[in-house]
LUMMARMI-568238 format. One line per 5 residues: number of its first residue (from 0); their letters; for each residue z, x, y of N, C-alpha, C. Coordinates in Angstrom, 3 decimals. Atoms other than C-alpha are relative to their C-alpha. Example, Ala and Ser with C-alpha at 12.3 -4.5 7.8 and 13.67 -1.06 7.14 Angstrom:
<recs>
0> as> 0.000,0.890,-1.190,7.800,12.300,-4.500,0.000,0.900,1.200  -0.060,-0.820,-1.190,7.140,13.670,-1.060,0.730,-0.770,1.090 .
</recs>
This chain:
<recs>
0> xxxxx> 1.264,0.044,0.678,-8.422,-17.407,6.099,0.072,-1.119,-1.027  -0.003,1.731,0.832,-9.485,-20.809,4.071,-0.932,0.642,-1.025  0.716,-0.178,1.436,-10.377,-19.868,0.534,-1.190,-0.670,-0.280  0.378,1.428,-0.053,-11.851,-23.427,0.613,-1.580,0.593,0.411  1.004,-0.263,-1.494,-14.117,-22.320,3.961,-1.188,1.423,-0.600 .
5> xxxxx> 0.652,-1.240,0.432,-14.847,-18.836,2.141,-1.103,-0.041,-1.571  0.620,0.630,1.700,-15.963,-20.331,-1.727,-1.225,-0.813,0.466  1.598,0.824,-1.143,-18.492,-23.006,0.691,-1.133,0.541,0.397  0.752,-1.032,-0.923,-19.662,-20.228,2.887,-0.256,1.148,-1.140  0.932,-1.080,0.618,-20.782,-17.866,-0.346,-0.619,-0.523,-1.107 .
10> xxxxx> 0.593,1.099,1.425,-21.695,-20.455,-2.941,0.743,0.879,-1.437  -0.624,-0.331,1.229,-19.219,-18.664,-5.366,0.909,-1.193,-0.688  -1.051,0.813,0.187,-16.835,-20.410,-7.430,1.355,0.568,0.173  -1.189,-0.966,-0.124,-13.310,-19.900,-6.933,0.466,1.200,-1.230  0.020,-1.497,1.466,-13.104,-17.946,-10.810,-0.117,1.020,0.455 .
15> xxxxx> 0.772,-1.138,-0.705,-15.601,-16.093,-9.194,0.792,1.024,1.005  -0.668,-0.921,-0.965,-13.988,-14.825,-6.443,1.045,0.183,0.221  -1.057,-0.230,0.444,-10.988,-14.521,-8.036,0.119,1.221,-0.798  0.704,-1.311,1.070,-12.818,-12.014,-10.436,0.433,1.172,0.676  -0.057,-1.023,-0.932,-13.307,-9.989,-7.393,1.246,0.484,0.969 .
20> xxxxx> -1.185,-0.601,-0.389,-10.334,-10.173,-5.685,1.249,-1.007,-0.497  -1.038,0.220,0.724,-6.867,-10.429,-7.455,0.707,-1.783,0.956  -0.857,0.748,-0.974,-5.208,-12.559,-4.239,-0.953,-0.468,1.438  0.240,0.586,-1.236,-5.961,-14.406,-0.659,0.196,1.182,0.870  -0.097,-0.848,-0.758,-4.602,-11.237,0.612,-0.660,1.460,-0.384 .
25> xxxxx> 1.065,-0.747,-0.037,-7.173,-8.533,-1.064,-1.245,-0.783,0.476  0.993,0.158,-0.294,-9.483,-10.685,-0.442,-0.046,0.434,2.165  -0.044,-0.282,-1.172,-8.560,-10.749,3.469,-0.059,1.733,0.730  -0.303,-2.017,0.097,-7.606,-6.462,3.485,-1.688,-0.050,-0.150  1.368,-0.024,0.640,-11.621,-6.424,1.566,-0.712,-0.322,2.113 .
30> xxxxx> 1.565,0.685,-1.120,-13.243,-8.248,5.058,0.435,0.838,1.615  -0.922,-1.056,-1.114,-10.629,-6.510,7.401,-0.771,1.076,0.133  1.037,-1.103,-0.026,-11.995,-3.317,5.956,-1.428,0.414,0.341  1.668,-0.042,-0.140,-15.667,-4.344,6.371,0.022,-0.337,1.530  -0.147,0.599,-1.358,-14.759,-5.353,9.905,-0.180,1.241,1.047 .
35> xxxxx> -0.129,-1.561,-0.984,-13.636,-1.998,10.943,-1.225,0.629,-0.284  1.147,-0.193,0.069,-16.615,-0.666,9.494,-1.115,-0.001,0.690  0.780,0.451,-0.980,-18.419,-2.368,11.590,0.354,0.389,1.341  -0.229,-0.857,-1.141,-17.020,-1.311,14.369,0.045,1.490,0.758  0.054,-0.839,-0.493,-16.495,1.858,13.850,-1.993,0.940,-0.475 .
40> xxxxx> 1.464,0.014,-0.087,-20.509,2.003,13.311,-0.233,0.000,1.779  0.498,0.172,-1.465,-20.575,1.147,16.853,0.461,1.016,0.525  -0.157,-1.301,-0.797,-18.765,4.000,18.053,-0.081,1.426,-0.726  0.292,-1.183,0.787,-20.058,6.472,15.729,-1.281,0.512,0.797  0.999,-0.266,-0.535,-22.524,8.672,18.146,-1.171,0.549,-0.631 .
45> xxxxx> 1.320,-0.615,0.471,-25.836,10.106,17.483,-0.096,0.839,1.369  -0.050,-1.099,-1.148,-26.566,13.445,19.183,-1.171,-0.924,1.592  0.276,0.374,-1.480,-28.764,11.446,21.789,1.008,-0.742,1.284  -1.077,0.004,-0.510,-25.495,9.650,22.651,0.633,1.572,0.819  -0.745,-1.257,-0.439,-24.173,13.100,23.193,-0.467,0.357,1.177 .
50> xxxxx> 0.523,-0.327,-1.089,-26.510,14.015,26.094,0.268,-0.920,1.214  -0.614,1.071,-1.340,-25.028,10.951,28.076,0.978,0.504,0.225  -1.617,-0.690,-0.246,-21.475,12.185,27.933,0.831,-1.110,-0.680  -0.854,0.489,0.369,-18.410,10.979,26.314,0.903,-1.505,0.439  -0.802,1.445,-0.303,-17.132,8.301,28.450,-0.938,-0.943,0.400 .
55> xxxxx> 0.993,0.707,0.445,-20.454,6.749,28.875,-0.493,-0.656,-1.207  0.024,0.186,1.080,-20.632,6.654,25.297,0.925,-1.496,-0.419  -1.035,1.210,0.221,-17.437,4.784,24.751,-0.093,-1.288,0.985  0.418,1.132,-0.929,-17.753,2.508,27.669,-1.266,-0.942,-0.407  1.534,0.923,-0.010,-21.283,1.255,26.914,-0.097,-0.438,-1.294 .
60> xxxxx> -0.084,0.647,1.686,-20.519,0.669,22.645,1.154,-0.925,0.446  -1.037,1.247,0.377,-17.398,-1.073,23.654,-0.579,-0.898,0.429  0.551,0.685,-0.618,-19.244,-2.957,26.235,-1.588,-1.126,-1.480  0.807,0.558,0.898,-21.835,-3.733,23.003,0.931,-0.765,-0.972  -1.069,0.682,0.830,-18.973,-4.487,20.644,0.534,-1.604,0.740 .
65> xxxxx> -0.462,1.088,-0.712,-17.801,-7.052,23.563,-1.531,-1.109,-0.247  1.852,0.475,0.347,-21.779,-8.628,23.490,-0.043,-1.030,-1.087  0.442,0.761,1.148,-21.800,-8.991,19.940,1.182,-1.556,-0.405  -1.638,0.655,-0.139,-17.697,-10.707,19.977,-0.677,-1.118,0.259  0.251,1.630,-0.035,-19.282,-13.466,21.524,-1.309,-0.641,0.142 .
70> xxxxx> 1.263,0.456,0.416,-22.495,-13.884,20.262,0.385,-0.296,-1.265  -0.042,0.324,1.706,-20.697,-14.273,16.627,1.580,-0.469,0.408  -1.394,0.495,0.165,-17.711,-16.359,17.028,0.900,0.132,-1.290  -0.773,-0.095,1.361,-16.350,-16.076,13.386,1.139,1.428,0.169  -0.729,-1.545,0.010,-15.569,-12.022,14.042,0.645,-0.119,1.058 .
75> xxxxx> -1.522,0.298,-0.366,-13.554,-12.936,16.846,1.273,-0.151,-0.486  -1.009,0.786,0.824,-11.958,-15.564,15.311,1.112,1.354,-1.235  -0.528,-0.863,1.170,-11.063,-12.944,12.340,0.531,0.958,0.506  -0.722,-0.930,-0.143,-9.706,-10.267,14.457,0.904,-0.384,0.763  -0.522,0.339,-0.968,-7.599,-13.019,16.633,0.880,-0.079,-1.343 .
80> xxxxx> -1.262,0.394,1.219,-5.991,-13.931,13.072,0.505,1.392,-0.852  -0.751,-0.726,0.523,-5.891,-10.518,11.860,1.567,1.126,0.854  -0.798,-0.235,-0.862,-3.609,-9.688,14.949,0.711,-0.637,0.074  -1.519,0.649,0.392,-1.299,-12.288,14.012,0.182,0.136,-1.385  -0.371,-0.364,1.388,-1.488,-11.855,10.421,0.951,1.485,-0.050 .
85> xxxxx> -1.312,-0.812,-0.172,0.377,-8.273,11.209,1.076,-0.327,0.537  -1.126,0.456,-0.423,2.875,-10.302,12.475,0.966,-0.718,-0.293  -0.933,0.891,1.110,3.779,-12.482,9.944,0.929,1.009,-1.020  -1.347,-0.852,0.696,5.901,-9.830,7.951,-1.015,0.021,-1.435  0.338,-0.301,0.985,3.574,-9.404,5.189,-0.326,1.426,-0.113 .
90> xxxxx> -0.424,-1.576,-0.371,4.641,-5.824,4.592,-1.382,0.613,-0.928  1.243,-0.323,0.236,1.490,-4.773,2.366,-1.380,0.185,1.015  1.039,0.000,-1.324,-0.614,-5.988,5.375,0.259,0.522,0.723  -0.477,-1.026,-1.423,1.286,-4.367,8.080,0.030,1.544,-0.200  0.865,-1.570,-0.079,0.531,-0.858,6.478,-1.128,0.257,-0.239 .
95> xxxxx> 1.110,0.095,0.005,-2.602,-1.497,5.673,-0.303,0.313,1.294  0.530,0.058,-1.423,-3.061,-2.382,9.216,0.499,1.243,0.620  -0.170,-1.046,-0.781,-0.939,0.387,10.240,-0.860,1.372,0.019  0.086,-1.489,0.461,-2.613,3.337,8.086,-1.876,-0.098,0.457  1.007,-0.092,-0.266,-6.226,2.001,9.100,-0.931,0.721,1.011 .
100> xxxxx> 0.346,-0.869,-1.030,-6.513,3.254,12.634,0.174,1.561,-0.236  0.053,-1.700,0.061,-5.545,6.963,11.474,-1.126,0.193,-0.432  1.323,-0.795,0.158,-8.264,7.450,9.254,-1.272,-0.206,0.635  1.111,0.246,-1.062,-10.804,5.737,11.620,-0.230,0.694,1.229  -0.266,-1.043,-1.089,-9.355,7.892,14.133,-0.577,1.531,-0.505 .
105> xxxxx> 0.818,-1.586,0.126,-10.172,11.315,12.400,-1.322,-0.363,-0.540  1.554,0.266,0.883,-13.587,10.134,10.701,-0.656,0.131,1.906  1.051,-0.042,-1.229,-14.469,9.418,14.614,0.080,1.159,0.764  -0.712,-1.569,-0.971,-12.862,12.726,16.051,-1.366,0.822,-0.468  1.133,-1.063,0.050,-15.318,14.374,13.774,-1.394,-0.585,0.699 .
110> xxxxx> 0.667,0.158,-0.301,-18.006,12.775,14.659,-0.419,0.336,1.854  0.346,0.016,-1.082,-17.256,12.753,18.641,0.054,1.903,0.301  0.643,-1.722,-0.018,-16.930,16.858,17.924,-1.026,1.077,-0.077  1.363,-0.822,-0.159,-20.109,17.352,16.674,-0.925,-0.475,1.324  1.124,0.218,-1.191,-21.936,14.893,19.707,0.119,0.288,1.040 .
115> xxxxx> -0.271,-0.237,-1.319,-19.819,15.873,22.564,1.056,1.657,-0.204  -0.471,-1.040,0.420,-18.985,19.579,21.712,0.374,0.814,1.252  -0.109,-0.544,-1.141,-18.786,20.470,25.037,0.758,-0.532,1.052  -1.334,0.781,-0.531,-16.230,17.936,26.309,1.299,-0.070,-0.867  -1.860,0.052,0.897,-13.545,18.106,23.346,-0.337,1.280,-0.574 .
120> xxxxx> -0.394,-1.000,0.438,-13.957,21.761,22.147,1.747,0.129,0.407  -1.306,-0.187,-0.017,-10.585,22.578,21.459,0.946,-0.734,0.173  -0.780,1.624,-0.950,-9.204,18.526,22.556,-0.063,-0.429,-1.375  0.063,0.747,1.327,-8.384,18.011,18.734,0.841,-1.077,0.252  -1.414,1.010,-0.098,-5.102,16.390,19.428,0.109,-1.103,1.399 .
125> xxxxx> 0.154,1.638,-0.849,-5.957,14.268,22.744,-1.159,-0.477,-0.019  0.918,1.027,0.355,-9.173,12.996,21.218,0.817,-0.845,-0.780  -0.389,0.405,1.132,-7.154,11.789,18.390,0.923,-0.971,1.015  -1.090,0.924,-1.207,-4.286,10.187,21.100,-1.100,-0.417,0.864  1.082,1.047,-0.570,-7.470,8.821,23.087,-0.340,-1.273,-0.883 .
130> xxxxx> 0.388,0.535,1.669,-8.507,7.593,19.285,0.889,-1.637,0.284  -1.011,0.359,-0.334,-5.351,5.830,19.729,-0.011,-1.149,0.761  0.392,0.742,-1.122,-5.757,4.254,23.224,-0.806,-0.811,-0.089  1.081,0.786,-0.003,-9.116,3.307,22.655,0.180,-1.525,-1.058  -0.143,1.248,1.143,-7.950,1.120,19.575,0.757,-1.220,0.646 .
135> xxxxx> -1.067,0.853,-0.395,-5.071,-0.685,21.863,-0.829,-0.615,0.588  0.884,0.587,-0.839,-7.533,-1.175,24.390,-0.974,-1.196,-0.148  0.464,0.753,0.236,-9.690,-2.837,22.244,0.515,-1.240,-0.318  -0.727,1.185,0.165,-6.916,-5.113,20.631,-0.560,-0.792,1.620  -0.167,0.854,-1.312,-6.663,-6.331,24.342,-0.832,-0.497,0.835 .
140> xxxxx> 1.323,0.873,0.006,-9.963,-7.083,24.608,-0.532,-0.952,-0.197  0.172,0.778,1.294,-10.409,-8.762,21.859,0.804,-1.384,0.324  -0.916,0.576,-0.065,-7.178,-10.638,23.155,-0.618,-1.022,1.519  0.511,0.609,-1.357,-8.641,-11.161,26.617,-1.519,-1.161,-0.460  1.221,0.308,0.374,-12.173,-12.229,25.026,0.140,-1.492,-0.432 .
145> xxxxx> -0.756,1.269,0.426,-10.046,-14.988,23.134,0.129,-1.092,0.289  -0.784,1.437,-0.670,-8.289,-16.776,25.326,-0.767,0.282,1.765  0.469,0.486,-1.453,-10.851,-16.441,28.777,-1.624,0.071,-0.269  1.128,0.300,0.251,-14.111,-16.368,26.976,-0.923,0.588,1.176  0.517,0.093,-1.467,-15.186,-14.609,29.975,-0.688,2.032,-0.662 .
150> xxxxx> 0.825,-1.536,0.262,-17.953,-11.123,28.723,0.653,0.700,0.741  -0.355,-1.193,-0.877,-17.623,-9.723,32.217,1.071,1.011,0.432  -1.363,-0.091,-0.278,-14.293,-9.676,32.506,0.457,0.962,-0.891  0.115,-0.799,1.156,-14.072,-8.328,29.165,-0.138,1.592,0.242  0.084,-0.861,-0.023,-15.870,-5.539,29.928,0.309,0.617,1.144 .
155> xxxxx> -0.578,-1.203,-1.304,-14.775,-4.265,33.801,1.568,0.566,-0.887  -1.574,-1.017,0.732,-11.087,-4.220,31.784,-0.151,0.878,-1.079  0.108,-0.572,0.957,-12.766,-2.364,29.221,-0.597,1.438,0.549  0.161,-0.424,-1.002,-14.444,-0.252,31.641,1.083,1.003,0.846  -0.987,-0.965,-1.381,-11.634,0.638,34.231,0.904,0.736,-1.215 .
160> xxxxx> -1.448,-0.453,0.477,-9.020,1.185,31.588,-0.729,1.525,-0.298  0.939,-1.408,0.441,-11.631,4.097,29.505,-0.114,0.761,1.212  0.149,-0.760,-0.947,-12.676,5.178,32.816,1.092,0.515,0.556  -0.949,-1.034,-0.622,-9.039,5.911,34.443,0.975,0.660,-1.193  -0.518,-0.714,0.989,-7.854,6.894,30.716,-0.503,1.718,-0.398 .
165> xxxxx> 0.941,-1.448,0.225,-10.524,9.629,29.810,-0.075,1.179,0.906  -0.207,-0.985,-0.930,-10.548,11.707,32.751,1.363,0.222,0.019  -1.493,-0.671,-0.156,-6.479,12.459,32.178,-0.285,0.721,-1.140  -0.592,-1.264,1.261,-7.166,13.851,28.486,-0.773,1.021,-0.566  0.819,-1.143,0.331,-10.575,15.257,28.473,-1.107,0.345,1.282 .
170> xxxxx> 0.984,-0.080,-1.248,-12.419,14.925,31.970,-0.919,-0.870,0.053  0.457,1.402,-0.350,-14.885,12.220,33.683,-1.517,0.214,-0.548  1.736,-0.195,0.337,-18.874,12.067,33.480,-0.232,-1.534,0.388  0.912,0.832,-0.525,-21.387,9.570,34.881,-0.280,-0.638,-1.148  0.079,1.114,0.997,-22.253,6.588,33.006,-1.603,-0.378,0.200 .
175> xxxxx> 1.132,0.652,-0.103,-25.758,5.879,31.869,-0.083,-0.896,-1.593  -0.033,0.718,1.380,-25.982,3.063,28.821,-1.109,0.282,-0.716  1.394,-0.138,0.814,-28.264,3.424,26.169,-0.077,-1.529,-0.914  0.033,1.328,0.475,-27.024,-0.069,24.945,-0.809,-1.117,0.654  0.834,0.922,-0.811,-29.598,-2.553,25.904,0.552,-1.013,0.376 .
180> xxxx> -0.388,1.161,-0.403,-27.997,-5.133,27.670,1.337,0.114,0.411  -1.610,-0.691,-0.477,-24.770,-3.144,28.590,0.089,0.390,1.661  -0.194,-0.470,-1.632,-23.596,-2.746,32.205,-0.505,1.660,0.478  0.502,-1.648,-0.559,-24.285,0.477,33.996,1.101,0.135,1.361 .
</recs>
Protein backbone atom coordinates (compact mmCIF):
# COMPACT_ATOMS: atom_id res chain seq x y z
CA UNK A 1 0.00 0.00 0.00
CA UNK A 2 1.54 3.61 -1.19
CA UNK A 3 0.89 6.14 1.53
CA UNK A 4 1.84 8.54 -1.34
CA UNK A 5 -1.17 6.80 -3.68
CA UNK A 6 -3.51 6.82 -0.43
CA UNK A 7 -2.83 10.86 0.85
CA UNK A 8 -3.63 11.72 -3.39
CA UNK A 9 -6.58 9.44 -3.49
CA UNK A 10 -8.32 11.19 -0.15
CA UNK A 11 -7.04 14.75 -0.37
CA UNK A 12 -5.75 14.34 3.29
CA UNK A 13 -2.49 15.41 4.38
CA UNK A 14 -0.11 12.99 5.58
CA UNK A 15 -0.45 14.72 9.56
CA UNK A 16 -3.79 13.98 8.80
CA UNK A 17 -3.76 10.58 8.30
CA UNK A 18 -1.31 10.02 10.61
CA UNK A 19 -3.83 11.48 13.24
CA UNK A 20 -5.94 8.61 12.31
CA UNK A 21 -3.79 5.94 12.05
CA UNK A 22 -0.62 5.53 14.28
CA UNK A 23 1.40 3.40 11.28
CA UNK A 24 1.30 2.11 7.39
CA UNK A 25 0.26 -1.00 9.04
CA UNK A 26 -3.08 0.24 11.05
CA UNK A 27 -3.72 2.01 8.44
CA UNK A 28 -3.63 -1.22 6.05
CA UNK A 29 -5.44 -3.76 9.14
CA UNK A 30 -8.28 -0.34 9.10
CA UNK A 31 -9.06 -1.12 4.98
CA UNK A 32 -8.45 -4.97 5.41
CA UNK A 33 -11.18 -4.75 7.99
CA UNK A 34 -13.52 -2.66 5.78
CA UNK A 35 -12.81 -5.16 3.04
CA UNK A 36 -14.11 -8.08 4.89
CA UNK A 37 -16.99 -6.14 5.71
CA UNK A 38 -17.75 -5.89 2.56
CA UNK A 39 -17.76 -9.10 1.84
CA UNK A 40 -19.14 -10.50 4.42
CA UNK A 41 -22.29 -8.11 3.50
CA UNK A 42 -22.44 -10.19 0.52
CA UNK A 43 -22.92 -13.34 2.17
CA UNK A 44 -25.01 -12.19 4.90
CA UNK A 45 -28.67 -13.68 3.84
CA UNK A 46 -32.01 -12.18 4.08
CA UNK A 47 -34.87 -14.60 4.83
CA UNK A 48 -35.85 -14.37 1.01
CA UNK A 49 -32.36 -15.82 0.38
CA UNK A 50 -33.47 -18.53 2.70
CA UNK A 51 -36.35 -19.82 0.52
CA UNK A 52 -33.70 -20.54 -2.31
CA UNK A 53 -31.62 -22.86 -0.19
CA UNK A 54 -28.22 -22.72 1.18
CA UNK A 55 -25.99 -23.63 -1.57
CA UNK A 56 -27.74 -21.48 -4.00
CA UNK A 57 -27.21 -18.80 -1.69
CA UNK A 58 -23.50 -19.17 -1.43
CA UNK A 59 -22.89 -20.00 -5.00
CA UNK A 60 -24.78 -17.04 -6.51
CA UNK A 61 -23.10 -14.12 -3.72
CA UNK A 62 -19.79 -15.62 -4.46
CA UNK A 63 -20.55 -15.61 -8.07
CA UNK A 64 -21.57 -11.60 -7.26
CA UNK A 65 -18.47 -11.04 -5.16
CA UNK A 66 -16.52 -12.51 -8.41
CA UNK A 67 -18.69 -9.65 -10.74
CA UNK A 68 -17.88 -6.94 -8.57
CA UNK A 69 -13.65 -8.27 -8.29
CA UNK A 70 -13.51 -7.24 -11.68
CA UNK A 71 -15.57 -4.49 -12.19
CA UNK A 72 -13.30 -2.64 -9.35
CA UNK A 73 -9.78 -3.48 -9.95
CA UNK A 74 -8.26 -1.72 -6.82
CA UNK A 75 -10.18 -4.52 -4.37
CA UNK A 76 -8.53 -7.13 -6.18
CA UNK A 77 -5.45 -5.61 -6.29
CA UNK A 78 -5.80 -5.20 -2.27
CA UNK A 79 -6.70 -8.68 -1.51
CA UNK A 80 -3.78 -10.01 -4.05
CA UNK A 81 -1.36 -7.87 -1.66
CA UNK A 82 -3.11 -8.68 1.40
CA UNK A 83 -2.34 -12.46 0.62
CA UNK A 84 1.18 -11.75 0.37
CA UNK A 85 1.39 -9.30 3.03
CA UNK A 86 0.58 -12.53 5.45
CA UNK A 87 3.53 -13.76 4.13
CA UNK A 88 5.97 -11.39 4.75
CA UNK A 89 6.40 -12.32 8.56
CA UNK A 90 4.79 -9.36 9.91
CA UNK A 91 3.60 -11.18 13.00
CA UNK A 92 0.88 -8.47 14.12
CA UNK A 93 -0.56 -8.95 10.56
CA UNK A 94 -0.50 -12.63 10.42
CA UNK A 95 -2.91 -12.76 13.52
CA UNK A 96 -4.85 -10.27 12.58
CA UNK A 97 -5.29 -12.13 9.44
CA UNK A 98 -5.45 -15.27 11.26
CA UNK A 99 -8.15 -14.28 14.06
CA UNK A 100 -10.36 -12.50 11.27
CA UNK A 101 -11.94 -15.46 9.58
CA UNK A 102 -13.19 -16.90 13.10
CA UNK A 103 -15.24 -14.14 13.99
CA UNK A 104 -16.61 -13.70 10.40
CA UNK A 105 -17.19 -17.26 10.58
CA UNK A 106 -19.57 -17.23 13.70
CA UNK A 107 -21.26 -13.70 12.92
CA UNK A 108 -22.19 -15.69 9.49
CA UNK A 109 -23.15 -19.11 11.20
CA UNK A 110 -25.67 -17.01 12.98
CA UNK A 111 -26.98 -15.49 10.42
CA UNK A 112 -27.06 -18.70 7.95
CA UNK A 113 -29.13 -20.31 11.20
CA UNK A 114 -31.70 -18.01 11.29
CA UNK A 115 -32.19 -18.06 7.00
CA UNK A 116 -31.60 -21.65 6.42
CA UNK A 117 -33.01 -23.24 9.68
CA UNK A 118 -33.96 -26.13 8.06
CA UNK A 119 -30.66 -27.15 6.43
CA UNK A 120 -28.15 -26.51 9.48
CA UNK A 121 -30.44 -27.18 12.52
CA UNK A 122 -28.17 -28.82 14.68
CA UNK A 123 -24.86 -28.39 11.78
CA UNK A 124 -23.25 -25.85 14.33
CA UNK A 125 -19.83 -27.27 13.93
CA UNK A 126 -19.80 -28.18 10.01
CA UNK A 127 -21.30 -24.83 9.12
CA UNK A 128 -18.52 -23.28 10.96
CA UNK A 129 -15.78 -25.93 9.06
CA UNK A 130 -17.80 -25.05 5.73
CA UNK A 131 -17.23 -21.23 7.17
CA UNK A 132 -13.78 -22.34 6.81
CA UNK A 133 -13.76 -23.87 3.27
CA UNK A 134 -15.73 -21.27 1.89
CA UNK A 135 -12.98 -18.65 2.98
CA UNK A 136 -10.04 -20.90 1.24
CA UNK A 137 -12.12 -21.20 -1.64
CA UNK A 138 -12.45 -17.77 -2.00
CA UNK A 139 -8.64 -16.97 -1.42
CA UNK A 140 -8.35 -19.16 -4.65
CA UNK A 141 -10.54 -17.29 -6.45
CA UNK A 142 -9.41 -14.30 -5.82
CA UNK A 143 -5.98 -16.01 -6.81
CA UNK A 144 -7.41 -17.47 -10.00
CA UNK A 145 -9.27 -14.00 -10.82
CA UNK A 146 -5.64 -12.44 -10.59
CA UNK A 147 -3.57 -14.06 -12.64
CA UNK A 148 -6.37 -15.35 -15.65
CA UNK A 149 -8.66 -12.42 -15.49
CA UNK A 150 -11.07 -14.84 -16.77
CA UNK A 151 -15.10 -14.17 -14.61
CA UNK A 152 -16.28 -17.49 -15.97
CA UNK A 153 -13.74 -19.44 -14.99
CA UNK A 154 -13.80 -17.82 -11.77
CA UNK A 155 -17.00 -18.76 -11.10
CA UNK A 156 -17.57 -22.69 -12.54
CA UNK A 157 -14.35 -23.18 -9.87
CA UNK A 158 -16.34 -21.37 -7.50
CA UNK A 159 -19.33 -23.23 -8.35
CA UNK A 160 -18.10 -26.95 -8.58
CA UNK A 161 -15.92 -26.68 -5.53
CA UNK A 162 -19.35 -25.23 -3.12
CA UNK A 163 -21.38 -27.56 -5.03
CA UNK A 164 -19.24 -30.95 -4.42
CA UNK A 165 -18.26 -29.37 -0.84
CA UNK A 166 -21.83 -28.65 0.63
CA UNK A 167 -23.59 -31.72 -0.03
CA UNK A 168 -20.75 -33.77 2.24
CA UNK A 169 -21.49 -31.45 5.42
CA UNK A 170 -25.00 -30.34 5.17
CA UNK A 171 -26.84 -31.72 1.94
CA UNK A 172 -27.46 -30.38 -1.83
CA UNK A 173 -30.46 -28.10 -3.15
CA UNK A 174 -31.19 -26.62 -6.59
CA UNK A 175 -29.77 -23.42 -7.54
CA UNK A 176 -31.90 -20.46 -8.42
CA UNK A 177 -29.87 -16.83 -8.25
CA UNK A 178 -31.42 -13.94 -6.99
CA UNK A 179 -28.16 -12.05 -7.99
CA UNK A 180 -28.86 -10.22 -11.14
CA UNK A 181 -26.37 -11.08 -13.46
CA UNK A 182 -25.18 -14.34 -11.69
CA UNK A 183 -25.12 -17.71 -13.49
CA UNK A 184 -27.89 -20.17 -12.86
Amino acid sequence: MCIDKTIKATGLSKGALYWHFPSKLALYMEVADREVRKVEAFFTPTKEHGRKGLLNFLICQGEAVIEEYMTNADTLRFWINLLGEGLRGNEELETHLRELPDSVVERLCDHMERCFPEEVRGKRSELRELGFIVDAVFDGVVLQLALRKDTDRAKRIWSAILSGVLPQYLGGGERECLVKGART
